[in-house]
Each structure stands twice: as structure tokens, then as C-alpha cells.
C-alpha positions in Angstrom: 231.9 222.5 -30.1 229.4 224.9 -31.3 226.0 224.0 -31.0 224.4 224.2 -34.5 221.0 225.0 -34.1 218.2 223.4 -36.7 215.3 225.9 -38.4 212.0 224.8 -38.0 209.9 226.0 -40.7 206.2 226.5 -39.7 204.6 225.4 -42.9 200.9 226.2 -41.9 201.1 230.0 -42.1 198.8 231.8 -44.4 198.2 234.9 -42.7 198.5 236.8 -39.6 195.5 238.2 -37.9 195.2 240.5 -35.2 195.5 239.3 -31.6 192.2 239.1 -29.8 191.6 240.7 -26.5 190.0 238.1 -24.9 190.8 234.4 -23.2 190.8 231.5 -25.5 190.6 228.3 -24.4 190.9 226.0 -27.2 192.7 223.0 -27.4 193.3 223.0 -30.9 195.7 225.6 -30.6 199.3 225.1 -30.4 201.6 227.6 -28.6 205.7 227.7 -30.0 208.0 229.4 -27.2 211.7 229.3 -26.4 212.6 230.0 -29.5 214.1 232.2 -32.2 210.3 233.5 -33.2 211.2 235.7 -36.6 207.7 237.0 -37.9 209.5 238.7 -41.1 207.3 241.9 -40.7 209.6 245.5 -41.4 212.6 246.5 -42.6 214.1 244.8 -39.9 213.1 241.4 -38.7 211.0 241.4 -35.5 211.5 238.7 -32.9 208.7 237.6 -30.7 208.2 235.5 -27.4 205.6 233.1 -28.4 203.2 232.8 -31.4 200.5 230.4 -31.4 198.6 228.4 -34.3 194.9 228.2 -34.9 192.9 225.6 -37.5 195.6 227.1 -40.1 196.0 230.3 -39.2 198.7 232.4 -36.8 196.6 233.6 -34.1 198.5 235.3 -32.2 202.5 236.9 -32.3 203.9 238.6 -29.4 204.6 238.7 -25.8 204.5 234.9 -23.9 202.6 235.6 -21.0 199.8 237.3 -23.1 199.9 234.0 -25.4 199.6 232.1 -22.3 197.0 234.0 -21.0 194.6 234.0 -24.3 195.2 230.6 -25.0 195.6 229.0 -21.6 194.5 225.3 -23.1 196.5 225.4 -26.2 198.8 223.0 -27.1 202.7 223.8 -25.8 205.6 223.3 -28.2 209.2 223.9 -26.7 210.8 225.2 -29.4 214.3 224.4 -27.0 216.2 227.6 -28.7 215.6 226.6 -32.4 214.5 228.9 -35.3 210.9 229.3 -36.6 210.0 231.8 -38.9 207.3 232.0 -42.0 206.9 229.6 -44.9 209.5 230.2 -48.3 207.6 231.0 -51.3 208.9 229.5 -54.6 209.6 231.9 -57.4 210.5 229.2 -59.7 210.7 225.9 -59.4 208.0 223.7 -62.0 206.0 221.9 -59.6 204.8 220.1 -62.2 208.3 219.0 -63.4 209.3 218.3 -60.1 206.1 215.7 -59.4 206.7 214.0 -62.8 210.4 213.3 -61.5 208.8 211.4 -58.7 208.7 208.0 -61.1 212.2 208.7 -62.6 215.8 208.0 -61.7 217.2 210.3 -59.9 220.9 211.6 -61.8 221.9 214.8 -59.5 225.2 215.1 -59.0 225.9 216.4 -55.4 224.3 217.3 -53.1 221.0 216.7 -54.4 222.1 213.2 -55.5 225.3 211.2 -56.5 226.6 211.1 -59.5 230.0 212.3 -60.5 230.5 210.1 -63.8 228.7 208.6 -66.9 229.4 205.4 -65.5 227.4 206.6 -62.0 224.7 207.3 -64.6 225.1 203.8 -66.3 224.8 202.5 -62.9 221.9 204.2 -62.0 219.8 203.6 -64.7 220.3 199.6 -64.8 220.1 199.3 -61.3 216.4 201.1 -61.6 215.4 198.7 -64.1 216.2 195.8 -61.7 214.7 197.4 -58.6 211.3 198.6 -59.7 211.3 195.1 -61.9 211.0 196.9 -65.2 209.4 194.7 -67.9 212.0 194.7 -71.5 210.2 197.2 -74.0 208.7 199.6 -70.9 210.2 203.2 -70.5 213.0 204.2 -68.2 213.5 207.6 -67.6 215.9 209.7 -65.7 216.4 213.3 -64.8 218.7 215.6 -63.5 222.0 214.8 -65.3 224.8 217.7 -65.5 227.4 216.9 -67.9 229.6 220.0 -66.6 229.3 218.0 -62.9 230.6 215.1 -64.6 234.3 213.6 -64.4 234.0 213.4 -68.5 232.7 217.0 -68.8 230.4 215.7 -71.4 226.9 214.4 -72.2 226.2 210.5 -72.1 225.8 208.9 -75.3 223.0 206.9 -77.0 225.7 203.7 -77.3 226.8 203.8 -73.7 223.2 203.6 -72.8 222.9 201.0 -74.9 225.3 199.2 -73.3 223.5 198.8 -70.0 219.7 199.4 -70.8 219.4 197.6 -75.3 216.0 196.5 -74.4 214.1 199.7 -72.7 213.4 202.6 -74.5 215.4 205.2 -72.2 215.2 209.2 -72.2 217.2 210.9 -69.8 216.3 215.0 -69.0 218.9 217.4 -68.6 219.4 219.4 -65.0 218.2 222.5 -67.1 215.0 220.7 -68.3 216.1 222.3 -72.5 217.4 219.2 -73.4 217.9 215.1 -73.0 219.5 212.0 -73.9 217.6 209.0 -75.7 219.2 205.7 -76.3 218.8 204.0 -79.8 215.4 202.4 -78.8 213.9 205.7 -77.5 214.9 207.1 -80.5 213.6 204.6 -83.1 210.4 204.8 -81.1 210.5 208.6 -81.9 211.2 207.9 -85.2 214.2 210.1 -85.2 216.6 209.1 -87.5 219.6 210.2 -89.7 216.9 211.8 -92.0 215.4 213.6 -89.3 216.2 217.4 -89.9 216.5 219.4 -86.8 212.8 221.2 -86.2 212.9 225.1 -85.7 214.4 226.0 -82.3 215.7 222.4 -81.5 219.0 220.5 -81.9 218.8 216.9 -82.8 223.3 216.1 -82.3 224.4 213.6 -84.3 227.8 211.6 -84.5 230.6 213.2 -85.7 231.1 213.0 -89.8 227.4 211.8 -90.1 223.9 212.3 -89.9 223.2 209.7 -87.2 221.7 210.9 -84.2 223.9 210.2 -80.9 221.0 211.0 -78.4 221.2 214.3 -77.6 217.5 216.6 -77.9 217.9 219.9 -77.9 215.0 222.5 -77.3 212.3 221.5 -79.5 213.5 218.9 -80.4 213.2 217.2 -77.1 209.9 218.4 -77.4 208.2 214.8 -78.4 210.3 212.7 -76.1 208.4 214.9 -73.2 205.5 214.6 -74.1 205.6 211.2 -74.6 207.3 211.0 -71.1 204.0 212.9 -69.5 201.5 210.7 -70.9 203.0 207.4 -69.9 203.4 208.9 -66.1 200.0 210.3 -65.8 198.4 207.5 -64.6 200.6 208.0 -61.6 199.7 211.8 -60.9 197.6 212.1 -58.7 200.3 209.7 -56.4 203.2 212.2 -57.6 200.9 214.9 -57.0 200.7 214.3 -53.1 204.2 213.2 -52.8 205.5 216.6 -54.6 203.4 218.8 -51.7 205.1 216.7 -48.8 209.0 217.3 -50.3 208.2 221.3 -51.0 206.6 221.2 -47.4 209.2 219.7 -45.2 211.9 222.1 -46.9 209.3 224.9 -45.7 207.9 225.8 -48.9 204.0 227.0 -48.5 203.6 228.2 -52.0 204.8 226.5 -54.9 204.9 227.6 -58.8 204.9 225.5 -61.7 205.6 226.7 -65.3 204.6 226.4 -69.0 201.5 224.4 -67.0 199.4 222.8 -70.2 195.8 223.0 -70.2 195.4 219.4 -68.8 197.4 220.2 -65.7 195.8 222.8 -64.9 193.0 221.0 -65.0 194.1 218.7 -62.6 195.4 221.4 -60.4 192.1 222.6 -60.1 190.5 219.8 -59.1 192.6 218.5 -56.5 192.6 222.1 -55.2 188.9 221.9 -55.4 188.5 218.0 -53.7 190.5 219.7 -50.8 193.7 218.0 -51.7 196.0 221.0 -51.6 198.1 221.4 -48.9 200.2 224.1 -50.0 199.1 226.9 -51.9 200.5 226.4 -55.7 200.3 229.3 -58.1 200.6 228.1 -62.4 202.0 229.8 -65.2 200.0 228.4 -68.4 202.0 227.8 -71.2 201.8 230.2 -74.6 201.1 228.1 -76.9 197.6 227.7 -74.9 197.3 231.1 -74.5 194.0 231.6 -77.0 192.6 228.6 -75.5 192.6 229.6 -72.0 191.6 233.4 -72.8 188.5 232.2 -74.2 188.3 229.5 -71.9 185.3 231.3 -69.7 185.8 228.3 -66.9 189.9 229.7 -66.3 189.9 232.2 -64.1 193.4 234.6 -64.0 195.4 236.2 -60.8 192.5 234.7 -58.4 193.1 231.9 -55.8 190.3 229.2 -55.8 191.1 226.9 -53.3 194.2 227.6 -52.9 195.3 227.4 -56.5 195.8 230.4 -59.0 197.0 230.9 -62.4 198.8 233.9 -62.3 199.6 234.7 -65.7 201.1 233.7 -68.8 204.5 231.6 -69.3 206.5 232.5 -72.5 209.3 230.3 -73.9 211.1 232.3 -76.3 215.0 230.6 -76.7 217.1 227.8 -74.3 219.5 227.8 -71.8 222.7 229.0 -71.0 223.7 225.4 -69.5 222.5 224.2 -72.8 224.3 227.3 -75.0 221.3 227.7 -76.8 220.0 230.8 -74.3 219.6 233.5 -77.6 222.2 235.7 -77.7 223.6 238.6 -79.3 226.7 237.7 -79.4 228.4 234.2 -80.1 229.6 232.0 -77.2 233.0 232.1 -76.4 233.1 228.1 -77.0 230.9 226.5 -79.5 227.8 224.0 -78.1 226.0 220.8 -79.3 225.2 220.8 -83.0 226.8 224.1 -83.7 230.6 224.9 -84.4 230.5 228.7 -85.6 229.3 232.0 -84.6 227.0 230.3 -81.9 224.1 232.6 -80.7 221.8 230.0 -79.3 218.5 228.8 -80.8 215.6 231.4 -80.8 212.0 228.9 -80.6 210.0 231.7 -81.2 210.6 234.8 -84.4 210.4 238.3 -83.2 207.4 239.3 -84.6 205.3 236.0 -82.8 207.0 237.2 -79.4 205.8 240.6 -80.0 201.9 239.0 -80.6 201.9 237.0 -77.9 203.0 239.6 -75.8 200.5 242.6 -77.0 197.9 239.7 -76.6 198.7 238.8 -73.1 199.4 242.2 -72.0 195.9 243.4 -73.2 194.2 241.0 -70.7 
């Protein structure tokens, strides 16, 4: 049988620095060998003998003996013929989002969870509620859902939820994070009702042949239920906030981005970079509709790391998703979506001409 070898990921690297010509003998330093050492440097991917770790930092990459010779005290790690190689950095992933899902159910289909069905998501969602001993009246919330993973090829509905979960207030968040389900108590909580109209760049779907809302929030219109969602989970943050770093960590992430950050989070960001709580370098994206705040905000502080957090730029939301089929296109979809049964282009959230001012004002920074 072949032997499938497992990839360590080295999750302390931040930089390399140059090999020092002289013996070290700390023991604080740990020594990898007899391995598959890939230091990612050139067009082609260099191996190396041994590489050792330092309070952090890689020390020194290159020939065992020399490692062995610098570091004579350092701590010895047998790789036994297993990979290591430098830490992933996350292009996209909403840290943020990611952490608030720590105090939600989790509705994956596989393999990052289970379900296959609505009734997997029925099942779910009560069992949750009897688990985590969830009062009547207190919020349940779930995420990750894919209605085009499920056997039914559709979205849940506020009365099946109803079915399982009358007295909770429930609001359930789409894979793509554009959209959500509400049963009939998270949406008279919302006040959304049959006389709701659907607000600019959202989708509130209601029940065939009527006005009534069946639970499905598109786009802005999901926009309350999220907010809502974030405030009742904050007092759990700074918890979410540590287990978050742990999960991108042991899949080898060592810096993590999170998008459309508000000003409050990246206030919190901040200061559990600056308390010493980071340990993974995170990089933000602040949200548009702050984006006169934090310009003249003299404290915020763009494209520089302070303790290892940086807000890098500038996150503009212009239209939805192509899961959803409200991504803005030219052209109509080939099959109509939620709320829409002609010429469907998707749902613009922002006109042409605001795009074009936020992006001459951002730019000008």
C-alpha cells in the first residue's frame, strides 16, 4: 500500500534571516530534519536538509551538519520523511465571519459538514437548541447552508423551520454570506412583513401569489438580520476571537484577512493585536460605507502592520453573488433566481455614479 505522507505546516514563520556564521547554543531553538524541507524561495522550489526555529523566527535553512553545528543545543524534531514548508496566506476568507460562526450551527454540506437535505438542516437546528440548552425566545442561528448541495435543490422555508424551532427566533446564513433564511419569529422581530417593500439592492421572497414573506433575505435586505446577529454574539468575541486563530492555524494559515471589517472590529482587532493576543498575523479590509470615517479617523493607520495587524485598504460591495443570481450582470441569467422571473441581471447595491465616488475617493489616499 502506498504510504501517504502527512504535511506539516510550520505555522511560526515570519521571515527568514540570514544564517549566522557562528555556534549557537540555545535551547530554545528547535531543529526539523528528515524531511521534505520546501523553503518556497525561486522559480523553482528549493529543498533543504534542516531548518531550525528561533523565538519566532527561521534561523537558519540549509545544509544539516551546518544546522547541527550552529545550533548544537537546539531542540531536535524528526520530521520521519514528512512535508514542512511555509505558512498559507489567506486571500479571502472573512476572519471576522468565520469567528462569528464559532456560536452558530454548523449547516455545511460535505466535507466541511453534513448536511445533504432540509430535513439534515431541521435536524440540526433543533438538536442545537437542546444541546447548548437554548432558553424559548433566545436566537438560534446557523450558517453555511447550500441549497444547490441539497437533495431538494432548494432553499429551506420559513414554515419548515417553524416546524422544529416556533418558539426561537431563527436566521440561518447562506454558504455565500449574500443571503439567509428567517423563520416567522425572526421575521416578526425584524418587523418584516407582507408590507415590507424590498430595500434597494436586496430581495425580501415571498410566497407564491402573495406578499408574504417565506424567509428568504436577499442582499440588503439580509442586511438587519446580520447585524442584529453581530450584536447579540459580541459578548462572546473575544472567546471566538482566540478560537478563530487556532482553526486558521492548524490548517497552516499564518495570515488571515477579513472583509467589509466595520469600525468596531477593527477596533477590536487592534486591541487584541496590541494586548499581544495575535497569533497569527491578520490583515482587514474596512468596509465602504466607513470609508469617510476612517480617512479622517487620525488614530487608523492604512497598509502598516502594528502588532501584527494591518488594514490594507478599502472593501467595496457593489452587487451579490453568483450562488445567489444576484452577482450584476450584463446579461440575464440563463434561469431566473429568488424574487425575480424575467430578464434577471442581478441586484446592483450600489448606482454607478456612488461606485465611481467611492472609488476616486479611495484611490486618492
Amino acid at each position: 500500500m502506498k504510504n501517504h505522507k502527512k504535511t506539516i505546516i510550520l505555522v511560526v514563520i515570519l521571515f527568514l534571516t540570514a544564517c549566522q556564521h557562528r555556534v549557537l547554543n540555545q535551547s530554545d531553538a528547535s531543529l526539523y530534519y528528515n524531511g521534505n524541507i520546501i523553503t518556497m524561495q525561486g522559480e523553482v522550489p528549493q529543498m533543504v536538509e534542516a531548518l531550525v526555529e528561533k523565538q519566532g523566527n527561521i534561523a537558519f535553512v540549509g545544509d544539516l551538519k551546518a544546522a547541527e553545528k550552529q545550533f548544537s543545543q537546539a531542540h531536535r524534531v524528526d520530521l520521519q520523511g514528512r512535508t514542512l514548508l511555509p505558512g498559507f496566506i489567506d486571500p479571502h476568507s472573512h476572519f471576522g465571519m468565520v469567528s462569528n460562526t464559532m456560536g452558530q450551527v454548523n449547516l455545511n454540506s460535505p466535507p466541511v459538514g453534513s448536511v445533504t437535505s432540509i430535513e439534515d438542516i431541521l435536524s440540526a437546528i433543533k438538536a442545537y437548541k437542546a444541546e447548548h440548552n437554548i432558553a424559548d425566545g433566545e436566537w438560534i442561528f446557523g450558517w453555511g447552508y447550500d441549497e444547490s448541495q441539497l437533495q431538494e435543490q432548494r432553499h429551506p422555508n420559513k414554515r419548515e423551520i417553524d416546524q422544529v424551532l416556533s418558539k426561537n427566533p431563527v436566521y440561518l446564513q447562506h454558504t455565500s454570506g449574500h443571503m439567509g433564511v428567517a423563520n416567522s419569529m425572526a421575521l416578526e422581530r425584524m418587523q418584516v412583513t407582507a408590507e415590507t417593500p424590498n430595500p434597494e439592492g436586496g430581495n425580501i421572497d415571498r410566497i407564491s401569489g402573495t406578499n408574504e414573506p417565506n424567509g428568504l433575505v436577499q442582499e440588503t435586505a439580509m442586511y438587519p438580520f446580520v447585524g442584529n446577529m453581530l450584536q447579540i454574539l459580541a459578548s462572546h468575541q473575544a472567546q471566538y476571537f482566540e478560537q478563530t486563530q487556532d482553526y486558521y492555524a492548524k490548517n497552516g494559515v499564518t495570515t488571515a484577512q477579513d472583509g467589509m471589517t466595520d469600525r468596531n472590529a477593527l477596533a477590536f482587532f487592534q486591541s487584541q493585536a496590541d494586548v499581544g493576543k495575535l497569533k497569527i498575523d491578520l490583515v482587514a479590509l474596512a468596509g465602504f460605507s466607513d470609508l469617510d470615517d476612517n480617512l479622517n479617523d487620525n488614530d487608523l493607520r492604512f497598509k502598516t502592520y502594528q502588532n501584527g495587524f494591518k488594514v490594507q485598504g478599502t472593501k467595496i460591495i457593489a452587487d451579490g453573488s453568483p450562488q445567489g443570481k444576484t452577482a450584476y450582470f450584463t446579461q440575464p441569467y440563463l434561469t431566473d433566481g429568488a424574487g425575480c422571473d424575467h430578464d434577471c441581471k442581478g441586484l446592483p447595491s450600489l448606482s454607478q455614479g456612488a461606485l465611481n465616488d467611492l472609488f476616486v475617493t479611495a484611490y486618492a489616499q
